[in-house]
N, C-alpha and C positions, 0 to 999 in steps of 0.2 A: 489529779488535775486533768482538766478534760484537753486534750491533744485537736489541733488543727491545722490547715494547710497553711504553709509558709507561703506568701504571696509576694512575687516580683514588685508589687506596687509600695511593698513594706520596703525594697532594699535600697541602700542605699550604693551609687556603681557610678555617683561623678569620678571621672579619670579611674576608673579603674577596668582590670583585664573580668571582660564577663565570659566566661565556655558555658555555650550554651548545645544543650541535646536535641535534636531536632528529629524528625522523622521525615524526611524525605528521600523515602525508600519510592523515587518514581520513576526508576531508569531503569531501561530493557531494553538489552543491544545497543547499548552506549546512546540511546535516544531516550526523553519523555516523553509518559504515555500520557499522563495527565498533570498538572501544574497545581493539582487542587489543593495536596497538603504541604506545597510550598506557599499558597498564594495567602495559607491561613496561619501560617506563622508570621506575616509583616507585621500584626498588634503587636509580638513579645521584642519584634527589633527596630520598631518604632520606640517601645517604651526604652529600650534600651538606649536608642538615641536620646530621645527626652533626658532622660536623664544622668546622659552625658558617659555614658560607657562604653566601655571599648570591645568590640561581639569576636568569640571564636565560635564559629560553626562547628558541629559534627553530626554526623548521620552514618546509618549504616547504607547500603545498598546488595541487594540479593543474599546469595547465601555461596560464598567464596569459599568455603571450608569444608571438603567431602567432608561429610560422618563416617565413612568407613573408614580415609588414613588419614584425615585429620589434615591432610595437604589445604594448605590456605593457597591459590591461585591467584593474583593480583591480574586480573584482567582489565583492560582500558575499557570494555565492553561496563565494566561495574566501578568507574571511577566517577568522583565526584563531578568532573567538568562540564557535562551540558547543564548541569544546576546551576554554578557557578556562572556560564555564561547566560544563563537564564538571569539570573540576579543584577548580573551588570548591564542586560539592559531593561531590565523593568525597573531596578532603582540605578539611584545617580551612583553607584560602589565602587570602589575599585578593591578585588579582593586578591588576596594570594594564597596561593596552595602549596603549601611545605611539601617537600621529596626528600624519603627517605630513602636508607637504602633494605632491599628485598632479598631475605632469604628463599631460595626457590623450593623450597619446602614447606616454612614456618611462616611466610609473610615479613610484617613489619616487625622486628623485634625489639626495637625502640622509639621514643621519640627522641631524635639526635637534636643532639649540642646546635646545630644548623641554624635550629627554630629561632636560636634568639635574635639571631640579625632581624629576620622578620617582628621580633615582636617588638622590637623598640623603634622597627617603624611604626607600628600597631600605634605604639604611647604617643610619636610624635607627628602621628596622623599622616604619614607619607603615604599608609593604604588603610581602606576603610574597616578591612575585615579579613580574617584569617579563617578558612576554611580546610579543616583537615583532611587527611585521605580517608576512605570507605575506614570506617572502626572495623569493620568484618574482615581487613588487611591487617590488622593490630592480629599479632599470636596470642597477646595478653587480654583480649576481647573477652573470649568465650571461653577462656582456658579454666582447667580445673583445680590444678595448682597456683602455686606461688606468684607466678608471671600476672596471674589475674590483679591480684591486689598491688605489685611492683607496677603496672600498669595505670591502675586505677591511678596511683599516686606521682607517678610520670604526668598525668594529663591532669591535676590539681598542681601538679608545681607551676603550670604555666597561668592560671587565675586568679583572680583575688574573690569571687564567685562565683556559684553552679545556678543555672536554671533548667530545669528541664521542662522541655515543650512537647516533648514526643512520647506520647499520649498511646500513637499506635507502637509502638515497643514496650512492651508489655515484660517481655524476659526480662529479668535479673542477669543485667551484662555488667562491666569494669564501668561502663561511660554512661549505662542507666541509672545504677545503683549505688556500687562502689565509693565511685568519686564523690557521691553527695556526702559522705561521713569525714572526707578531709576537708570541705569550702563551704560559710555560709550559702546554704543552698532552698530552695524558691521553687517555685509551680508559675511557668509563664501563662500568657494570658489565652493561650489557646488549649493548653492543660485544661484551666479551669473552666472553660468552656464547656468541655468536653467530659470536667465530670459533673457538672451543673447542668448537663443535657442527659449524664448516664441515669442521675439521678430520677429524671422523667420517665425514663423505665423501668427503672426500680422500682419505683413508688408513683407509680400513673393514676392520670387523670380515667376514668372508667367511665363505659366499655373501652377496655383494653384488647386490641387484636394484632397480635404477631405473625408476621409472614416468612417462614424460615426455610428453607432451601438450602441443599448442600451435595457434591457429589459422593459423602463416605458418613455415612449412618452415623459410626463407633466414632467419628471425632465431635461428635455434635448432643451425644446422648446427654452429656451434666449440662451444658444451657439449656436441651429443648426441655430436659424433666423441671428443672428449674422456672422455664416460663410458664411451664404450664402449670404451676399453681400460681400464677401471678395472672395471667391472662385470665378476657373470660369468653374470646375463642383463639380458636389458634390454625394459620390455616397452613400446610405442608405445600413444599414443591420438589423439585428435582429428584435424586435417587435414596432423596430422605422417605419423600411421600412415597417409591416404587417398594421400599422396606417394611412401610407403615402396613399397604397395603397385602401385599405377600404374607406378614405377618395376623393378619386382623383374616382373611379370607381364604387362607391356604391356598396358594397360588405361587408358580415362581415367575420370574422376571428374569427374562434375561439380564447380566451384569448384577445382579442384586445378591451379597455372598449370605451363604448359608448360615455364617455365625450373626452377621448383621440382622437376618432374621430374628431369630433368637432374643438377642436384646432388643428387640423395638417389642416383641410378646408384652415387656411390660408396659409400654406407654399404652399397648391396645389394652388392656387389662384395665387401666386407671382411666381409659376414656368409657368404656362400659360403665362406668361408675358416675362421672360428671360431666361426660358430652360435651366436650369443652373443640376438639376438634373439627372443623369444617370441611366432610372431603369436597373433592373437587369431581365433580357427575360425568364427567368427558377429557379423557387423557390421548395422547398420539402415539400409538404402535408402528413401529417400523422396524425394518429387515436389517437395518444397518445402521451405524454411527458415523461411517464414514464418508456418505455424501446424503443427498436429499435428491431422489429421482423421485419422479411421477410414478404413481403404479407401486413403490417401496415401501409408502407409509397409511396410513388411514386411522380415521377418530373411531375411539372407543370407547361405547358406555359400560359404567360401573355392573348398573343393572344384568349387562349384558353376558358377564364376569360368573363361571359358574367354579364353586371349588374343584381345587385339583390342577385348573386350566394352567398352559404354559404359555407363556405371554413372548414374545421378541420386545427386542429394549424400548422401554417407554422412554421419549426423549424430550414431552412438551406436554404441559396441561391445555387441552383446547380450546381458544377465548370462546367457545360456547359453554362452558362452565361460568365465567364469568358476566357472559351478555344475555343467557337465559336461566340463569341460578337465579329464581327470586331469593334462595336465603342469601347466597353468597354477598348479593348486592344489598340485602337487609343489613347484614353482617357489618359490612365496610362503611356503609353510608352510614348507620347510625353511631360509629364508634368516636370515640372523644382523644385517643392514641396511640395508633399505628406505629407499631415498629417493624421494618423490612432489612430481611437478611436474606434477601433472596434471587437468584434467578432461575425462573421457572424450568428453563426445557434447555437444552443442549445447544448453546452459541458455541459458533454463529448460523449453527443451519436450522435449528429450531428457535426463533424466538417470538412467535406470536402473542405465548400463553405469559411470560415475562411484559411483551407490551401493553395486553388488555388489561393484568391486574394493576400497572401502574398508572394506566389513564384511568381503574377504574377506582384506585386511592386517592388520585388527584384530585376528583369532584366532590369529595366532602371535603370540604374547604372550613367548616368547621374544627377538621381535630389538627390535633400537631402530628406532625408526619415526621418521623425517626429512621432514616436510611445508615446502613453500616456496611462495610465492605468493600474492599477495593471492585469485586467482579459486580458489585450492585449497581455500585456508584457509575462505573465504567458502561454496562449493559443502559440504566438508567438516561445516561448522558446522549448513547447512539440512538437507545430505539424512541424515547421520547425527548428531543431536546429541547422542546418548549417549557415541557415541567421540570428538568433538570434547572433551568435558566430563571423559570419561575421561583424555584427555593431558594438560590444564591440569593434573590431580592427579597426573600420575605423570613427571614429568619424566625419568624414570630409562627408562621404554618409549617414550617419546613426546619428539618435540621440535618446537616450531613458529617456523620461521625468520619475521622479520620481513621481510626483503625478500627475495623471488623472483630480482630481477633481478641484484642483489649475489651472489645464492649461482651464478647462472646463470655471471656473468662471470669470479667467482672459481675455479669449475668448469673454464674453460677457460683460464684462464692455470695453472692447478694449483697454484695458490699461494694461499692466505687471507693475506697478505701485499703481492698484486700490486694490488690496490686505493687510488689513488691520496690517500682520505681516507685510511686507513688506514696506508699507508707517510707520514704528515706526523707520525705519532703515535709513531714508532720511535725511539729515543734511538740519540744518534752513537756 
């Protein structure tokens, strides 16, 4: 029997407790940096109003857990509350935050007996909505034993359904994955968005042109090989493109490691073949990363590039690539859908070559425009805020993925389906 996504719109959640997964990972140094993948969760808690259900929040925020001792840190710096107050006043909520109590090692290692006062104001509508601590203060989060699943089933006792919305959480956690296998559980409405937009890159309208950018080669190798047999150009920026190029023309780069080399040998090898790659004619050389002085940096042509040469760190592709590339502008204008994971050059002291390709995706107003990434969206939003402001209004040219790293992974298994939150949400 053929399997599909369970959808919030199926469930039924009059009077009942809804825990819902959310992705609003937007706090940094106990402030919001941007309100965007809160502001695109309101469809799943509107529907949940509609339909008369009663919403528990959770999200992660940062990453509270060293990897070396496993010490989980409860810092107010990565607590849920500017969200929260964020919520209570852009909707009419009144929401409450459970306190547990904190091992100063291990974090949260229960949800305590506490909760229930809260919840049965929850039932009898004394508060609008219940919003838990950071899950990444849960020991049972990301644990590798027992605690995981003891967890998982801690935070199904308190529901009577799961929805998950957070799309950008991609890992297989207790509050991703877990809990969907104890509560009729659902893909809210910004899920589905979001892989009803993946799907647009997966199976694109052609010419197809990807814009990918990254500062570390080796975490990027399974989507970029991946797009590049889907694409039919594809154009490099950051210390992806200084890898590309070192490797393709025997050159080093400064900051560009010697094994990353290596493995990009074969994307150059597969592009000799199908010519699929657009380099970019005019890159920025400079002496340092650490400020931007006169006299420190200067543009440089490809042409100009002899093997052997030892370059200082390239930190910017130069909007003359962009403003006098007939192909580059061939490229762009004539494509039907663009997908950008990128930001060009080294913000915030390099971003020219970042600002010209995006005013220069903007003028084909023909194709669907596909943005992913938190550093995209962010970069996107300062250096052109008209186009950033134009896509919120035009959903139909524009789309702005909520997590980068989910569209990355999905990209490479080629499946918007292959995501382990995701396939818990599929009916047998």
């Amino acid at each position: 029997m053929q399997r599909k996504l369970k959808l919030i719109q199926e469930a039924e959640l009059r009077d009942k407790i809804v825990l819902v997964r959310v992705d609003h990972n937007v706090v940094k140094k106990g402030k919001i940096k941007d309100p965007y993948r809160i502001d695109s969760t309101f469809g799943t808690l509107f529907e949940i109003a509609k339909k008369g259900g009663k919403p528990i929040l959770m999200t992660h925020i940062g990453r509270p857990r060293d990897k070396k001792t496993g010490k989980i840190t409860c810092s107010k710096d990565q607590s849920v509350d500017p969200i929260v107050q964020y919520l209570e006043k852009k909707l009419p909520l009144k929401i409450h935050v459970p306190e547990f109590s904190i091992d100063p090692e291990k974090g949260i290692l229960h949800i305590e007996e506490s909760i229930k006062e809260a919840l049965e104001d929850l039932k009898r509508e004394k508060i609008d909505m219940i919003y838990l601590p950071n899950t990444r203060w849960f020991f049972g989060e990301e644990a590798k034993g027992p605690q995981r699943g003891e967890f998982a089933k801690e935070l199904a006792a308190l529901a009577d359904v799961y929805i998950n919305d957070a799309f950008g959480s991609w890992q297989a956690h207790a509050s991703t994955y877990d809990v969907a296998f104890f509560l009729p559980s659902y893909a809210g409405i910004l899920m589905q968005k979001e892989l009803s937009n993946l799907d647009k890159v997966l199976n694109p309208e052609k010419p197809f042109v990807a814009v990918i950018a990254g500062a570390k080669y080796d975490t990027k190798i399974g989507p970029i090989t991946a797009l590049y047999k889907k694409v039919d150009y594809l154009i490099l920026g950051g210390v992806i493109y200084n890898t590309y190029l070192c490797a393709k023309y025997n050159i080093r780069i400064k900051g560009v490691a010697e094994e990353d080399i290596e493995l990009a040998k074969e994307l150059v090898t597969m592009d000799k073949m199908y010519k699929k790659i657009i380099e970019m004619p005019y890159i920025v050389e400079s002496e340092t990363i650490e400020s931007r002085e006169q006299g420190s940096y200067r543009k440089v042509s490809l042409k100009d590039i002899t093997e052997g040469s030892e370059l200082n760190y390239i930190v910017d592709i130069s909007p003359d690539s962009f403003d006098t590339s007939d192909e580059v502008k061939e490229v762009i204008s004539s494509a039907k859908t663009i997908f950008v994971n990128a930001v060009m050059g080294l913000m915030p002291l390099f971003y020219e070559g970042s600002q010209s390709i995006y005013n220069l995706i903007s003028k084909n107003s023909s194709a669907l425009k596909l943005f992913a990434g938190g550093d995209t969206l962010e970069a996107l939003k300062k250096l052109c805020p008209g186009i950033y402001l134009r896509g919120l209004d035009n959903p139909h040219e524009y789309y702005y993925f909520t997590g980068g790293g989910s569209v990355l992974r999905a990209i490479e298994e080629g499946n918007p389906f292959g995501l382990k939150p995701v396939q818990a949400l599929l009916s047998k």
